[in-house]
C-alpha positions as CSV (number, residue, x, y, z in Angstrom):
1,X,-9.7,25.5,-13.4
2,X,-6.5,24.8,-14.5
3,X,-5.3,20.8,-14.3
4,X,-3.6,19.7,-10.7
5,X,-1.6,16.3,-10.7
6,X,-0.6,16.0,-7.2
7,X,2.6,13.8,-6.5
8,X,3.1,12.8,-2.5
9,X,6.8,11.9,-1.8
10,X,8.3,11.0,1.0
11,X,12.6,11.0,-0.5
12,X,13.7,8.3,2.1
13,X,17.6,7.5,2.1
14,X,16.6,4.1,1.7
15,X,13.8,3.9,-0.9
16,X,11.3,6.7,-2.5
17,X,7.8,5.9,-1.3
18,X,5.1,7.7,-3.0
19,X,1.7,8.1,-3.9
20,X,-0.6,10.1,-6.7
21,X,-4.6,9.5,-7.3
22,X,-3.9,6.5,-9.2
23,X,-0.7,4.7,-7.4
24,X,1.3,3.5,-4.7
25,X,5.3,3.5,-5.6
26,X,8.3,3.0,-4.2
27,X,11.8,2.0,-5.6
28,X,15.2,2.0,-3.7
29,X,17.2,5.1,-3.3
30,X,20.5,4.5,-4.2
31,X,22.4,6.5,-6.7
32,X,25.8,5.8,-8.2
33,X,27.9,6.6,-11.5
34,X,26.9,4.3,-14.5
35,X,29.1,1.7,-16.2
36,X,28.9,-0.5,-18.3
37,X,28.3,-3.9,-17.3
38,X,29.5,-7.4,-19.2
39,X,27.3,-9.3,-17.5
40,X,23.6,-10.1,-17.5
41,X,20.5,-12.1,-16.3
42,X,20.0,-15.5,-17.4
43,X,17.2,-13.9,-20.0
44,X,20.1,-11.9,-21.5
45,X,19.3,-8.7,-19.4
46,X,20.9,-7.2,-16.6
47,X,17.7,-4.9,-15.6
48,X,14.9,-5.6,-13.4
49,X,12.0,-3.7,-12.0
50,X,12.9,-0.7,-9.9
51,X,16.0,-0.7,-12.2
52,X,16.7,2.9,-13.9
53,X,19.4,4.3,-16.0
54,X,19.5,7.7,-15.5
55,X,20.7,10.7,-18.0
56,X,20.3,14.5,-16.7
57,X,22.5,17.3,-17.2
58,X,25.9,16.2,-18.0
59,X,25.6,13.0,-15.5
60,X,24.9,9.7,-16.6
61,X,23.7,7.7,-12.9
62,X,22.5,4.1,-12.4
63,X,19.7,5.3,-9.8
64,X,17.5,1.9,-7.8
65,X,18.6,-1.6,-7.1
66,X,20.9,-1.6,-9.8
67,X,23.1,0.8,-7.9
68,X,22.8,-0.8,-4.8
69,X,24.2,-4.1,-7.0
70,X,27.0,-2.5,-8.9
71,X,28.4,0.9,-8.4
72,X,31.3,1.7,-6.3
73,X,30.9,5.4,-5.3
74,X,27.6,5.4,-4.0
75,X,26.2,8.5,-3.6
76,X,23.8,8.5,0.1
77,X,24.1,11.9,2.3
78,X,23.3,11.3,5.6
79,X,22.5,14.8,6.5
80,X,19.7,16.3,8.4
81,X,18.4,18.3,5.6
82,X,17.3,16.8,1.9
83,X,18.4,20.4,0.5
84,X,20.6,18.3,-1.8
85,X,21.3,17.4,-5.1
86,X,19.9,13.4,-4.6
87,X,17.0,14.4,-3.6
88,X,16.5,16.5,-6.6
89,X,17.2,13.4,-8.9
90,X,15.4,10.9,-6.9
91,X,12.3,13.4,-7.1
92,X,12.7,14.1,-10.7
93,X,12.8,10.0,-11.1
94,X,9.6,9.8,-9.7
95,X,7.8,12.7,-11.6
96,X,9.3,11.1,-14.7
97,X,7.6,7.8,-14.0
98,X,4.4,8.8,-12.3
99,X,4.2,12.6,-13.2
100,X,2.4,14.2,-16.0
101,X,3.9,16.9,-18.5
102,X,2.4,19.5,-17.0
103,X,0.4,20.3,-14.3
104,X,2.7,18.3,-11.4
105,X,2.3,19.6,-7.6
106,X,4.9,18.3,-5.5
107,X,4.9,17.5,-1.6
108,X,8.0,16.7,-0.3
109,X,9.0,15.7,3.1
110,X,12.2,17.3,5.6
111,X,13.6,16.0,8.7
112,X,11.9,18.5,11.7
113,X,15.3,19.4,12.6
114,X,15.9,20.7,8.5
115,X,12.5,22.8,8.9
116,X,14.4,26.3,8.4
117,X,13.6,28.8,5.7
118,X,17.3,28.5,3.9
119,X,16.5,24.6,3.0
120,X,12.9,24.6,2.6
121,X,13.3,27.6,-0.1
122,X,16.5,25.4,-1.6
123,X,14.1,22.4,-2.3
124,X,11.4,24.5,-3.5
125,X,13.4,26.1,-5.8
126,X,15.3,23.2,-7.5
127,X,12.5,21.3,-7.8
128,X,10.0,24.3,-9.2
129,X,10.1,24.5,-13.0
130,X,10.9,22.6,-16.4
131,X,13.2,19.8,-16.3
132,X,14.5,17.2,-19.1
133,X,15.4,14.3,-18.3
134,X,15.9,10.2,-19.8
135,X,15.0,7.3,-17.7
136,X,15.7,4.3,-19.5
137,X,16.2,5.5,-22.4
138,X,13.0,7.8,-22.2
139,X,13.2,11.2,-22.5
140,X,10.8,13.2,-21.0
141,X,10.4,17.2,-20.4
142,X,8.0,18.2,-17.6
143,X,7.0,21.3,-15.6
144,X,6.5,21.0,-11.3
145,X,4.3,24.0,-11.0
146,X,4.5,24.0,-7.4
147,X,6.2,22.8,-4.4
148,X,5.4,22.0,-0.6
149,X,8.2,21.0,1.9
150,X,6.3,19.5,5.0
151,X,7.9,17.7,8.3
152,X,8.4,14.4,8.2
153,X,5.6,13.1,10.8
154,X,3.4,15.7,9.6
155,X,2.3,13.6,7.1
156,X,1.8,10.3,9.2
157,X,-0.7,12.4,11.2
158,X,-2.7,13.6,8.5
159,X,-3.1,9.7,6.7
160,X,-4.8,8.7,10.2
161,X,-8.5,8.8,9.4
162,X,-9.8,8.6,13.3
163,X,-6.7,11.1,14.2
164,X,-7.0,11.7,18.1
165,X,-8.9,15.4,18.2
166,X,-6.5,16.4,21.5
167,X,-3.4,15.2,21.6
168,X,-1.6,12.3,19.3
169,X,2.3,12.0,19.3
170,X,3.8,10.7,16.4
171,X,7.2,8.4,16.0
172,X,8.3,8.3,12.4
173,X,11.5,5.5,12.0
174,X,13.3,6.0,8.7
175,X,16.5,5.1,7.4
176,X,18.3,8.0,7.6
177,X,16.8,9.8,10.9
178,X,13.8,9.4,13.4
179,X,11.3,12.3,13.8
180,X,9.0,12.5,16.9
181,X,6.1,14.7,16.2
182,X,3.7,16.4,19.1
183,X,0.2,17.7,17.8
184,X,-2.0,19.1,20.4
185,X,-5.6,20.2,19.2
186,X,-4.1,20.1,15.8
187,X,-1.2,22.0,16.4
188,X,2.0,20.9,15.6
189,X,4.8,21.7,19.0
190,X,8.2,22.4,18.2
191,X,9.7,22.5,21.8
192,X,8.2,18.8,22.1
193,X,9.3,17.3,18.5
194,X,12.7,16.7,17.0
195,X,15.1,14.6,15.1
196,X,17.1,12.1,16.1
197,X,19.8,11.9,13.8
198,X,20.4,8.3,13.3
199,X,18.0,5.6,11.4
200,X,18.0,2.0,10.5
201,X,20.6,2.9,7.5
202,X,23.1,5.3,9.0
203,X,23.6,2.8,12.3
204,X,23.6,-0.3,11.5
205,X,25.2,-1.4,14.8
206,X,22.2,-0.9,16.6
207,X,19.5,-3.2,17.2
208,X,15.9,-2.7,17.4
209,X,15.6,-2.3,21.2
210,X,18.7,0.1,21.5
211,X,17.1,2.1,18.9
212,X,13.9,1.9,21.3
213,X,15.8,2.5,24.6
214,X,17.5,5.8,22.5
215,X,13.9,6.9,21.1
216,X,13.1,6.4,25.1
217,X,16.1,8.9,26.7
218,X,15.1,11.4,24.0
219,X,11.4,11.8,24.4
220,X,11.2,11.0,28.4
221,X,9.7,14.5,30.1
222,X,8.9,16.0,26.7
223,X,5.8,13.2,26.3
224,X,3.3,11.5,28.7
225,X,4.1,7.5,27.6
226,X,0.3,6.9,28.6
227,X,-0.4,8.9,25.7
228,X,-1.5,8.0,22.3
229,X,1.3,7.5,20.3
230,X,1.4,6.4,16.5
231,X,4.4,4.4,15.0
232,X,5.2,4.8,11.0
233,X,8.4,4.5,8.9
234,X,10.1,1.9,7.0
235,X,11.2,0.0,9.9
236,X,8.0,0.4,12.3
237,X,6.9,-3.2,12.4
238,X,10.6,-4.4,13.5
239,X,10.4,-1.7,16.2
240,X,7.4,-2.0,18.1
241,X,7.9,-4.8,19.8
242,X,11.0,-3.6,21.5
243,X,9.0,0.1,21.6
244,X,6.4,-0.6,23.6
245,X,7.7,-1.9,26.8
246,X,8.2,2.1,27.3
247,X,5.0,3.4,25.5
248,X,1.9,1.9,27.1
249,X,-0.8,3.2,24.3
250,X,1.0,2.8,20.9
251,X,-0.1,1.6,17.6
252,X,0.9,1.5,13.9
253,X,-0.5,3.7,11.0
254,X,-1.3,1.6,8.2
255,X,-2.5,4.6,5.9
256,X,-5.6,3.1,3.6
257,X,-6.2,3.6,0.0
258,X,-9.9,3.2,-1.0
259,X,-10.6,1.9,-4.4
260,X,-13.9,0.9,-6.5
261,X,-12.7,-2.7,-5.5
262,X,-12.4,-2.2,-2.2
263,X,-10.1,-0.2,0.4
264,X,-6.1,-2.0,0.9
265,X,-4.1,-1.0,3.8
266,X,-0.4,-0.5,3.5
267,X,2.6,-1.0,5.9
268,X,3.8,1.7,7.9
269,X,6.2,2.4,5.3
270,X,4.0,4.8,3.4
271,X,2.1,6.7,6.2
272,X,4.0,9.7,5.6
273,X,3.5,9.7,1.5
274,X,-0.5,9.3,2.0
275,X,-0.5,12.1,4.4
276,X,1.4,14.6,2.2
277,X,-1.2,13.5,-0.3
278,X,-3.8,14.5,1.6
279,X,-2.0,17.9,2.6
280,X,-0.9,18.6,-1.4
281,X,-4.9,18.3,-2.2
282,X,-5.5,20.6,0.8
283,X,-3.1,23.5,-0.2
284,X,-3.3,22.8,-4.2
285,X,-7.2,22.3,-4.4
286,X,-8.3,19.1,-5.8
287,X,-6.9,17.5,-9.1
């Protein structure tokens, strides 16, 4: 049986959250030009963790905090799809620092509303196949095998251990867009899931409880508020207080990670990154 290193990422326009057998990861997605900088940290350094100086192809990026700190041009799509060319580079980041030569399986995550066959098949392909690439001054070349695109929300579901059997509705709030997710008897429903195309990022005007009052108008006659409802994304915890005055029956997902030393929850933030996990060892086999 040939070797399967499975790599869960959810590509967030805020920060990549991720997770493989052995960790939990996350660094901020920002990506800008490199420059050179004259000044540095009082210990003579102007890097810090979650820092990365990128080289591929002919670019040469600063890709984390440090671009968030010092580029001008940052580069940030706000676009439904993730068929783009940051997503590629903040994917290939993470396979260079968590990945393995050979043998990487990729799950990746797409807005519900970029679920069509023309961007799914653009991600798969520029992500399938050898790439070279230096991270801090590391080179590294590495094959992705394989590669999954999967709904964001989809992945939230499947990191609930107890997941409701009948019906479970799922409200994923990231940074760049919200995706409401319907599963009845474990079947996804398209007519009564969606994106909404604004996040904590990309409106920055609104506050939580107009982001809750909009989640409202949206979802109204599609769902039952009674209903069980599960809350994930970077900016869940913020939200639910505001969220449910409208939703009577609604809870976080703290996805879990079970080690020899004991099991550790984690915030919301990474519900969707354990579930594509769980997916990736599903449709890959096992590693």
């Amino acid at each position: 049986m040939d070797y399967k290193w499975i790599l869960a990422i959810d590509a967030g326009a805020y920060e990549v959250k991720g997770r493989t057998r052995d960790e939990v990861f996350k660094f901020r997605s920002t990506i800008g030009p490199y420059r050179h900088l004259h000044l540095t940290n009082s210990d003579g350094n102007y890097m810090e963790d979650g820092d990365f100086i990128v080289e591929y192809e002919d670019e040469k990026l600063f890709v984390g905090n440090i671009a968030w700190r010092e580029c001008h041009a940052i580069r940030e799509p706000r676009d439904i799809s993730k068929a783009h060319e940051e997503t590629k580079i903040r994917v290939l980041v993470a396979v260079h620092q968590y990945g393995k030569m050979k043998g990487n399986y990729v799950v990746i995550g797409q807005p519900i509303r970029g679920m069509v066959d023309k961007d799914r098949v653009k991600i798969e392909n520029m992500l399938r196949g050898s790439h070279t690439i230096t991270v801090n001054n590391v080179k590294k070349t590495f094959h992705i095998e394989d590669v999954k695109v999967a709904p964001e929300g989809s992945g939230a579901y499947f990191s609930m251990e107890d997941r409701p059997e009948e019906i479970a509705n799922i409200i994923d709030a990231g940074s760049g867009t919200f995706n409401y997710l319907r599963v009845e008897d474990g079947y996804f429903i398209d007519r009564k899931s969606g994106t909404l195309s604004f996040g904590a990022e990309t409106h920055m005007d609104m506050t939580e409880k107009q982001m809750a009052v909009a989640i409202l108008a949206e979802i109204r006659g599609k769902w039952n508020l009674y209903e069980p409802t599960f809350l994930c994304g970077g900016i869940a915890e913020y939200l639910l207080p505001y969220i449910k005055e409208h939703f009577k029956n609604i809870q976080l997902i703290k996805p879990v990670l079970y080690r020899t030393n004991g099991p550790k929850a984690y915030s919301p933030q990474y519900a969707n990154a354990f579930g594509y996990y769980s997916m990736g060892k599903a449709v890959f086999a096992d590693e």
